[in-house]
Residue frames as qw, qx, qy, qz and C-alpha x, y, z in Angstrom:
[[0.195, 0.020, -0.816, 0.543, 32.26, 33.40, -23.80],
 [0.451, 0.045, 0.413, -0.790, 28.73, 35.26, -22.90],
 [0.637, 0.041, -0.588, -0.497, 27.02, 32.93, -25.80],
 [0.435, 0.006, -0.879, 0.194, 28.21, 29.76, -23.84],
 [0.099, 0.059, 0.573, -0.811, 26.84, 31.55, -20.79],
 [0.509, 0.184, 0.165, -0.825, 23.46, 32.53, -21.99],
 [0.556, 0.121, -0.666, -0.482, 23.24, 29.23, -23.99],
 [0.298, -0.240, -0.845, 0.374, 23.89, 26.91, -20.49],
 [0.217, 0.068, 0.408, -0.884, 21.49, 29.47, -18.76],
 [0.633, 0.149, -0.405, -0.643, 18.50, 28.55, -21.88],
 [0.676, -0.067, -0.679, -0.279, 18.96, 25.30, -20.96],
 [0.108, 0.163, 0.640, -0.743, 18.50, 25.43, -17.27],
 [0.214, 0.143, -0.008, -0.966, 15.69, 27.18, -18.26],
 [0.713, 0.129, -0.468, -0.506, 14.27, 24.96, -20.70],
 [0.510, -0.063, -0.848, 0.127, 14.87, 21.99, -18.58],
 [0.078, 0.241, 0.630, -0.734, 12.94, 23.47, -15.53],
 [0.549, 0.080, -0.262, -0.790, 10.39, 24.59, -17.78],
 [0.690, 0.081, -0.619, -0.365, 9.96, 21.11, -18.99],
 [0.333, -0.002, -0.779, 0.532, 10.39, 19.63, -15.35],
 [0.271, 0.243, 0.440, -0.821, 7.16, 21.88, -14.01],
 [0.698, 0.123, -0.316, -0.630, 5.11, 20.93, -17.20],
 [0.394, 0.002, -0.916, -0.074, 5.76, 17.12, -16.87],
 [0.052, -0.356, -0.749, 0.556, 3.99, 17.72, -12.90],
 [0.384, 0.032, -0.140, -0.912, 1.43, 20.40, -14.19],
 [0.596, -0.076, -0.578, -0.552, 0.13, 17.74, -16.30],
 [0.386, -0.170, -0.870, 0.255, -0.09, 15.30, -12.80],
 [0.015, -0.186, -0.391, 0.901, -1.33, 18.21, -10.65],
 [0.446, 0.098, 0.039, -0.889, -4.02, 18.84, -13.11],
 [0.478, 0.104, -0.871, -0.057, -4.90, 15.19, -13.38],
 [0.164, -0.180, -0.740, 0.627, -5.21, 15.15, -9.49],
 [0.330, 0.191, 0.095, -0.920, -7.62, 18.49, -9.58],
 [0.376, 0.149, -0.704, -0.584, -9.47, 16.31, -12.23],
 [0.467, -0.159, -0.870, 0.005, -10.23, 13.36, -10.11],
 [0.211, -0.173, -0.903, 0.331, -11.04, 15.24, -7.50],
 [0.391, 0.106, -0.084, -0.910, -13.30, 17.26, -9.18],
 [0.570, 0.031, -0.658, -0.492, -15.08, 13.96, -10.57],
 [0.328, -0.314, -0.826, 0.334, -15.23, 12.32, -7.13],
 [0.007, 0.256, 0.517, -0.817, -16.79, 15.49, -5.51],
 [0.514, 0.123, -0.125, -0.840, -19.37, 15.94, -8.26],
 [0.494, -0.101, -0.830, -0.239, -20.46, 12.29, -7.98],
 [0.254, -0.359, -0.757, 0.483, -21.08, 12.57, -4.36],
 [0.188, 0.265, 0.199, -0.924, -22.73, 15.89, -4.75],
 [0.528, -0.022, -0.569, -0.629, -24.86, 14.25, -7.68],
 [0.436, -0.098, -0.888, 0.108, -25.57, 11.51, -5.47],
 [0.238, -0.415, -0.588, 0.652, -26.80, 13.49, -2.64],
 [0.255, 0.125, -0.091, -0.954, -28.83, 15.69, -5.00],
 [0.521, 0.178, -0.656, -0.516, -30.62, 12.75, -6.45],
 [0.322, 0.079, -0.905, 0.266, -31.07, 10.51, -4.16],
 [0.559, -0.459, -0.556, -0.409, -34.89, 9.79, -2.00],
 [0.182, 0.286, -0.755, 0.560, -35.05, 10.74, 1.49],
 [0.621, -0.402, -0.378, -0.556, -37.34, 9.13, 3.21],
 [0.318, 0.205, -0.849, 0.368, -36.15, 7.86, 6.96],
 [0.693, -0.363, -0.340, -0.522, -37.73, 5.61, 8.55],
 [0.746, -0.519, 0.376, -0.180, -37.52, 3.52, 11.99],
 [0.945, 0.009, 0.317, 0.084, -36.55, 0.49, 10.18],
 [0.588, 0.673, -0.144, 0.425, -34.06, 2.43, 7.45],
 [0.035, -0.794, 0.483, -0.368, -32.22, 4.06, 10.52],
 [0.839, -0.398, 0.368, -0.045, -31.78, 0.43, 12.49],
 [0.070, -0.753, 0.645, 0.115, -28.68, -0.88, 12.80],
 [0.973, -0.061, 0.223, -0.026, -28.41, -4.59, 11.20],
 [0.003, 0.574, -0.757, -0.312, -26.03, -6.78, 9.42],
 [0.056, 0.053, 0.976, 0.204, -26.71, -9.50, 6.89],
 [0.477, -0.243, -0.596, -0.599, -30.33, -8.54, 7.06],
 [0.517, -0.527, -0.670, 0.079, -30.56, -9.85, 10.76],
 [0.105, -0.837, 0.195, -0.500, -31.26, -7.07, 13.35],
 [0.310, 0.465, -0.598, 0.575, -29.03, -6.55, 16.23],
 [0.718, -0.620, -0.316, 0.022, -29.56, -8.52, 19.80],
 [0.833, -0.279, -0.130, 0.460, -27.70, -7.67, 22.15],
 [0.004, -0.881, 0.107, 0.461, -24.97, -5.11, 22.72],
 [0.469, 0.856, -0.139, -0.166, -22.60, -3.77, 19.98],
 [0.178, -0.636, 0.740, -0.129, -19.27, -5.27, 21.72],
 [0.992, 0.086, -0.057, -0.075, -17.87, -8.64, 20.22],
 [0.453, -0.812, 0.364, 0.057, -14.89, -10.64, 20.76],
 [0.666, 0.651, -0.364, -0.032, -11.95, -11.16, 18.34],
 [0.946, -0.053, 0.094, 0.305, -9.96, -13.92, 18.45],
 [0.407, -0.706, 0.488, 0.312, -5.95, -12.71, 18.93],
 [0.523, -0.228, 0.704, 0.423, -4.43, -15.68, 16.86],
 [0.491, 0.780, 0.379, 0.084, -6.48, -14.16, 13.95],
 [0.093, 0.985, -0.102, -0.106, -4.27, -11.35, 13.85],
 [0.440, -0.444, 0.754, 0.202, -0.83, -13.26, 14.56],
 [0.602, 0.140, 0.652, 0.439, -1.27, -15.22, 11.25],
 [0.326, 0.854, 0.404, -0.028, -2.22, -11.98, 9.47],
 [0.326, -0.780, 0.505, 0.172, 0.99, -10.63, 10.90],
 [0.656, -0.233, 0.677, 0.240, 3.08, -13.69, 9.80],
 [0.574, 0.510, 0.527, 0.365, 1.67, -13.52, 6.12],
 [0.120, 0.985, -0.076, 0.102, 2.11, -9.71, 6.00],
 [0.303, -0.780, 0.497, 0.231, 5.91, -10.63, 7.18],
 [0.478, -0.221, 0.737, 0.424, 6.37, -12.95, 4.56],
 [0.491, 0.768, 0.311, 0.270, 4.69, -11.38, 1.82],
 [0.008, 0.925, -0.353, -0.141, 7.29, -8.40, 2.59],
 [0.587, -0.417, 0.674, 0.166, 9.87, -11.04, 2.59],
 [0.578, 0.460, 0.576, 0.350, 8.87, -12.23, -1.36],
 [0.053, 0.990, 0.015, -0.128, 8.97, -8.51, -1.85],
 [0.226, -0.874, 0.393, 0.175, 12.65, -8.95, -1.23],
 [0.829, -0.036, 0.544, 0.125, 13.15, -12.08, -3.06],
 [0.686, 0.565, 0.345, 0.304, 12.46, -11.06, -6.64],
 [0.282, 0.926, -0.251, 0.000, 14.83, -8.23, -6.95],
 [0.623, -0.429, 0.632, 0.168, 17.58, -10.64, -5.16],
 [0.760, 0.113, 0.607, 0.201, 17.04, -13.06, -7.94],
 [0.524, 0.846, 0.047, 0.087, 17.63, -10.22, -10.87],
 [0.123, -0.812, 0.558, -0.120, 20.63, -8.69, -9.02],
 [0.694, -0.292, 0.657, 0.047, 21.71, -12.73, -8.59],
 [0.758, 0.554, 0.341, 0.052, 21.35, -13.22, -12.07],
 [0.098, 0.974, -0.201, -0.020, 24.02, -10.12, -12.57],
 [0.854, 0.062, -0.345, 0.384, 27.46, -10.81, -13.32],
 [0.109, 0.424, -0.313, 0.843, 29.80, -9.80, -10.30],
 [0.490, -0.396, 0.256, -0.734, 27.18, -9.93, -7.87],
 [0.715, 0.019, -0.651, -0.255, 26.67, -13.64, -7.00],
 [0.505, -0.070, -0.657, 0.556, 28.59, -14.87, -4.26],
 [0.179, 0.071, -0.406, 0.893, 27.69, -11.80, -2.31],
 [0.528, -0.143, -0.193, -0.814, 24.19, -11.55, -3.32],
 [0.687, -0.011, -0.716, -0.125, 23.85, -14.86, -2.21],
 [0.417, -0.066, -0.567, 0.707, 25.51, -14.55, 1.51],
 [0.157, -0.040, 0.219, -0.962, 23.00, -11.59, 2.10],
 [0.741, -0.134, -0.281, -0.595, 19.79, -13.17, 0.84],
 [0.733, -0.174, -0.655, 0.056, 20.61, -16.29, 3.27],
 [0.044, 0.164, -0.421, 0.891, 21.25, -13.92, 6.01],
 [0.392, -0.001, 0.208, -0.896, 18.17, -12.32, 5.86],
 [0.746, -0.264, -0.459, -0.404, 16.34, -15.68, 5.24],
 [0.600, 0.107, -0.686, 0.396, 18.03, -16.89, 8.20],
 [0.218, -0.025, 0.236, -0.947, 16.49, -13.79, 10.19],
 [0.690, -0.095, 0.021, -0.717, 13.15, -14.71, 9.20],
 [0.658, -0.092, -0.747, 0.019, 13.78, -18.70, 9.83],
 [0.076, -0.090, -0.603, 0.789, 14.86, -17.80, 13.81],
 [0.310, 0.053, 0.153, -0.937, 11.69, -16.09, 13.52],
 [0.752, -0.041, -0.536, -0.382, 9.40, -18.64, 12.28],
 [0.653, -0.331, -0.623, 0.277, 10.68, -21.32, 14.84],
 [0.063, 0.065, -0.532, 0.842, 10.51, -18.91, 17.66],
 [0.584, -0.052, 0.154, -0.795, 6.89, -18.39, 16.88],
 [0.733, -0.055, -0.654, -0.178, 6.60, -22.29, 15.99],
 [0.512, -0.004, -0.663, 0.545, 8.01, -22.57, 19.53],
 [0.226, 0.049, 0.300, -0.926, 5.82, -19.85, 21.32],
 [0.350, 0.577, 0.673, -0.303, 2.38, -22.14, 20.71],
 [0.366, 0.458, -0.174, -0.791, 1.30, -18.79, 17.42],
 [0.347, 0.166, -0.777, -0.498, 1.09, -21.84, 14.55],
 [0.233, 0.089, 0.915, -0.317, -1.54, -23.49, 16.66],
 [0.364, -0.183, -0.294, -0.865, -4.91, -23.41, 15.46],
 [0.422, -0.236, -0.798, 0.359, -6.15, -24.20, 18.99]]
């Protein structure tokens, strides 16, 4: 009877072991990388030419310097179709596992009724925003 004991205990034992090595090896991976990122930037900033000038500290873009103030204005209906493709790229997200789990036997019918649900959710949605003016490009 103590064998059995001390044999199920070993393998506890050994299976935690082997359950902290598998992460070690990630953990020291991690350390790794961010040892290799922080000595690149520290190489980088050893190595590197300071020399600042007026014209190196001015603020440009593209090469053209800056009129004007710093404050610009963004178009709204940019975002709203950024939105819309970020809700239907989640939506394909949800497609392809449907279509494995539809593919399953047993699971049809039901898989089927749920995935037309939840397209049905995101129709309403579409024509609400077709109907709210968003699909303009106006």
């Amino acid at each position: 009877m103590t064998t059995y004991r001390t044999d199920v205990a070993a393998s506890r034992t050994d299976v935690a072991a082997s359950y902290f090595e598998s992460y070690s090896v990630v953990g020291l991976l991690a350390v790794v990388g961010v040892l290799f990122v922080a000595v690149a930037f520290g190489a980088s900033r050893l190595l590197r030419p300071v020399v600042p000038t007026p014209e190196k500290l001015l603020t440009y873009e593209c090469g053209v310097d800056p009129v004007g103030e710093g404050w610009a204005h963004t178009q709204v209906r940019y975002y709203v179709y950024a939105f819309l493709y970020v809700i239907f790229a989640v939506d394909s997200i949800f497609l392809f596992p449907w279509a494995t789990v539809f593919a399953a036997p047993g699971y049809g019918a039901a898989t089927l009724v749920e995935m037309f649900i939840f397209l049905g959710f995101l129709a309403v949605g579409l024509l609400y925003a077709y109907k709210k003016g968003v699909l303009t490009w106006a």
